[in-house]
C-alpha positions in Angstrom: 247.3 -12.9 87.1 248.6 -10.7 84.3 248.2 -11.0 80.6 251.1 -10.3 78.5 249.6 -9.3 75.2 253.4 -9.0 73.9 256.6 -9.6 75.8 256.9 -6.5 77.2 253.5 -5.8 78.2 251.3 -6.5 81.2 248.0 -6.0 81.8 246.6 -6.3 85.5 242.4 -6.0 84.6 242.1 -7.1 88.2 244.6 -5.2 90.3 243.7 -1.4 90.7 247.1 0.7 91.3 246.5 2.9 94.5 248.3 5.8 95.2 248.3 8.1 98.1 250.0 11.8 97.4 251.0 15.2 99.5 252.1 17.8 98.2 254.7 16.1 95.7 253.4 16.0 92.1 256.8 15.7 90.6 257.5 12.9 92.4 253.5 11.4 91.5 254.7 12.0 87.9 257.5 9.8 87.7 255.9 7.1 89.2 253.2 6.9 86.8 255.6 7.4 84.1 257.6 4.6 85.4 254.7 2.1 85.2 253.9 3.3 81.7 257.3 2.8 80.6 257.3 -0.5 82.0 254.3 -1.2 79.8 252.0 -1.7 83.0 248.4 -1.5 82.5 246.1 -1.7 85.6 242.0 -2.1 85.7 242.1 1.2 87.7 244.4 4.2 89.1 243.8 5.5 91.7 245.6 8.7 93.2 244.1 9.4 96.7 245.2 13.5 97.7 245.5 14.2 101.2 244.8 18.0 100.9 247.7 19.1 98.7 248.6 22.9 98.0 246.8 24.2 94.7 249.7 24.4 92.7 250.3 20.1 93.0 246.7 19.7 92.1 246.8 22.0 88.9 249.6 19.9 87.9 247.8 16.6 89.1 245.0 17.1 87.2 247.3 18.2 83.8 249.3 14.9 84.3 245.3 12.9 83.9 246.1 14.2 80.1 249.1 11.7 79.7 248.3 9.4 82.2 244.6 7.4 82.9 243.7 7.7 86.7 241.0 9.0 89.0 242.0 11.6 91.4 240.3 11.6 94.7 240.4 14.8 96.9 239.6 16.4 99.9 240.0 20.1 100.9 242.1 19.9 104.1 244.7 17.8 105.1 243.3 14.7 107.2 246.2 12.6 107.4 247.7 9.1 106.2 244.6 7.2 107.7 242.1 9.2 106.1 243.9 9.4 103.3 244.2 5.1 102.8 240.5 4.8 103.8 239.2 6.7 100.6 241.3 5.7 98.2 240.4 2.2 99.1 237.1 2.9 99.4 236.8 3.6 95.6 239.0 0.4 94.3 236.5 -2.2 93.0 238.8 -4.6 92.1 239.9 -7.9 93.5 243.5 -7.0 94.3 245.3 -3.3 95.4 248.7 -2.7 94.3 249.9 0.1 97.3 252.4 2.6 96.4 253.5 5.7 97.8 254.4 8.5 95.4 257.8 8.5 96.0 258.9 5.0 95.2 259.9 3.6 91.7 259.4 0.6 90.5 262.2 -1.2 88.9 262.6 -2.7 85.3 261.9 -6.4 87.2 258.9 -5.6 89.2 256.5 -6.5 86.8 257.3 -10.3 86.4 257.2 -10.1 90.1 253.5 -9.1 90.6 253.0 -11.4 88.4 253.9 -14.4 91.0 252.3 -12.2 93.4 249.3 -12.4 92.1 249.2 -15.9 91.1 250.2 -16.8 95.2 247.0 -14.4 95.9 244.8 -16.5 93.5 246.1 -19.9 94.4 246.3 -19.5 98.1 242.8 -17.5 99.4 244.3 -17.4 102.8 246.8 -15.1 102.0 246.4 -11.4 102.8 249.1 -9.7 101.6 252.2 -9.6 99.5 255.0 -7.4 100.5 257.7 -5.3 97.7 260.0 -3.7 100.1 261.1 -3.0 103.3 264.2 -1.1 105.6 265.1 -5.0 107.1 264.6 -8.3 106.6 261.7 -10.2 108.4 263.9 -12.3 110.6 261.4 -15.5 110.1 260.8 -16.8 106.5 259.9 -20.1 104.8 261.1 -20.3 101.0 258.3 -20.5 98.6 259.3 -19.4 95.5 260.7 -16.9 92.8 262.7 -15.0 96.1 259.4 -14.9 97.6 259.0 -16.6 101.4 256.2 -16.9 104.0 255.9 -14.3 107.2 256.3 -16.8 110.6 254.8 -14.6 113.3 256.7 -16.6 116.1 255.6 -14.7 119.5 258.1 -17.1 121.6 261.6 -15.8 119.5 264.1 -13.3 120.3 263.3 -9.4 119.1 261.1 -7.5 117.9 261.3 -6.8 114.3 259.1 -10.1 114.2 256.2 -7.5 114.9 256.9 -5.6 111.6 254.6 -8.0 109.5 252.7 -5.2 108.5 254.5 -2.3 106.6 253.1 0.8 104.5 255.7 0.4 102.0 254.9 -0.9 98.7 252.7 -4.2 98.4 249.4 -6.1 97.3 246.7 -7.0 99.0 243.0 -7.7 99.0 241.1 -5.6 98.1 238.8 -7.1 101.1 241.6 -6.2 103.2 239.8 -3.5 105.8 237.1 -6.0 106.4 239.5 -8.4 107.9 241.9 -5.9 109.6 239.6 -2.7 110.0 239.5 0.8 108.2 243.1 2.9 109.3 243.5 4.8 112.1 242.2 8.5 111.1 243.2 11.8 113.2 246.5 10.4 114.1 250.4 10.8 113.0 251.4 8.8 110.0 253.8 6.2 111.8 250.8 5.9 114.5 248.1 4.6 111.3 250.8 2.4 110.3 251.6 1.2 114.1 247.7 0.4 114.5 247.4 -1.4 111.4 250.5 -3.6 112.3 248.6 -4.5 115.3 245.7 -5.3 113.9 247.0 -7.5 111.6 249.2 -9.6 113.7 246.3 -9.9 116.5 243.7 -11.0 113.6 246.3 -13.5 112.4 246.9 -12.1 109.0 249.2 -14.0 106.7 251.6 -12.7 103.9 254.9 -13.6 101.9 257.7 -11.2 101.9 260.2 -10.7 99.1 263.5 -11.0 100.5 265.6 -9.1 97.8 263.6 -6.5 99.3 265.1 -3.5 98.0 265.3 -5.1 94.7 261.8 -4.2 93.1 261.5 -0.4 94.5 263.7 2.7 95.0 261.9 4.9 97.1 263.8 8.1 95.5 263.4 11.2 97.7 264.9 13.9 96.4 265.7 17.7 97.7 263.1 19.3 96.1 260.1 17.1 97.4 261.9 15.3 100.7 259.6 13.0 102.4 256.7 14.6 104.4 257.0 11.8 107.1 258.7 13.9 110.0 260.7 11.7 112.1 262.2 13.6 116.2 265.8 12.7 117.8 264.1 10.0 119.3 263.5 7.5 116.3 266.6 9.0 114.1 269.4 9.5 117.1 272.6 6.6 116.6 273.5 7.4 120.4 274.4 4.4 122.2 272.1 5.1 124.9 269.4 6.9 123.1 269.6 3.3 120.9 269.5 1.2 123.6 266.8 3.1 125.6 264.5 3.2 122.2 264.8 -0.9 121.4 264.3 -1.5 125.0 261.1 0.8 124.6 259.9 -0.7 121.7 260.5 -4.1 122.6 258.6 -3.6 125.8 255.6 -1.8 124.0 255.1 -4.0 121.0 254.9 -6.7 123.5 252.6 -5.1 125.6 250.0 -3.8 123.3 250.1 -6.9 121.1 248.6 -8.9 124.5 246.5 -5.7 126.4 245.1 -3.7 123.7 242.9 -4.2 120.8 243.0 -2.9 117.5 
């Protein structure tokens, strides 16, 4: 749990802040500044670099002047799994805070990792704690403090009762990879994140989910450093029958690789 050493400070010796970037220092920037603002103090930052262009590492390594964080690096691009396996590789705390570089954390969020970490702490069964999301999980129990309990319930209608799992911001073990395996290297971005999903639903992981879930985070794109997560017609068409066609796809695949393949 946090210590508040006044009102308006936290400190989180336990919880390492992890942070995995591409190409969008700017962006990098005003995320650490937003924690710093919020009076946020972690046992460790970590900013994991997937091979970025040498004019975001120069400014990278001028914003460690202002801001207290370990850069990890690598000289070519590798991709989102590589990129998650050594940053958390070098976090040796007890709890990971995940956050992509392009997300903001708002004015409230820090109370709110607060219960976080006192459901990780009080409940050792628990694997992860999700901040945000696109939807709703369709199948919650209330716990507490907005937050409620994941129901993977194989038997009900859809499929978004698959998304368990999500990249987007959220704590977790940091003994997380030893339950659920290292991420998928050498594949597309959504892929590592699909594979991961997997792997934590067929391993029978167990989180809560905050349902004011775009309450705590603004994942703030902007023109001059758009997301680098490319997605084709396919996943962003509104066609009726390109719609159809994809949630009949998915709904048929999620199904079929949660029961015939192993992650």
């Amino acid at each position: 749990m946090q210590q508040a050493t006044t009102q308006n400070e936290y400190k989180y010796p336990d919880t390492t802040l992890l942070v995995t970037h591409y190409n969008r220092s700017s962006s990098l920037e005003r995320l650490l500044r937003s924690f710093s603002d919020l009076h946020c103090h972690f046992g460790n930052i970590i900013v994991s670099d997937d091979g970025s262009k040498p004019e975001h590492i120069e400014k990278i390594r001028s914003l460690q002047s202002n801001y207290t964080f370990q850069l990890i690096t690598t000289p070519i691009n590798k991709g989102l799994g590589n990129n998650m396996n050594k940053g958390q590789e070098a976090v040796s705390t007890p709890y990971t805070l995940y956050v992509q570089e392009d997300f903001v954390p708002y004015p409230i969020f820090p109370s709110k990792l607060n219960d976080a970490l006192h459901f990780m702490q009080t409940s050792p069964e628990m694997d992860i704690v999700r901040f945000y999301a696109y939807f709703r999980y369709p199948y919650l129990t209330p716990v507490s403090n907005g937050f409620s309990k994941m129901n993977f319930r194989l038997l009900s209608s859809g499929y978004y009762k698959f998304y368990m799992y999500s990249d987007h911001p959220h704590l977790r073990r940091t003994s997380f990879p030893a339950k659920f395996g290292r991420y998928t290297e050498g594949t597309k971005g959504d892929v590592t994140e699909y594979n991961m999903m997997m792997s934590f639903l067929q391993k029978k992981g167990t989180g809560l989910f905050y349902e004011d879930y775009k309450g705590l985070f603004d994942q703030a794109n902007s023109s001059d450093e758009p997301s680098t997560m490319k997605r084709n017609y396919w996943r962003q068409s509104e066609n009726f029958m390109v719609t159809f066609t994809r949630h009949l796809y998915r709904h048929l695949k999620l199904n079929y690789n949660y029961f015939f393949s192993k992650y």
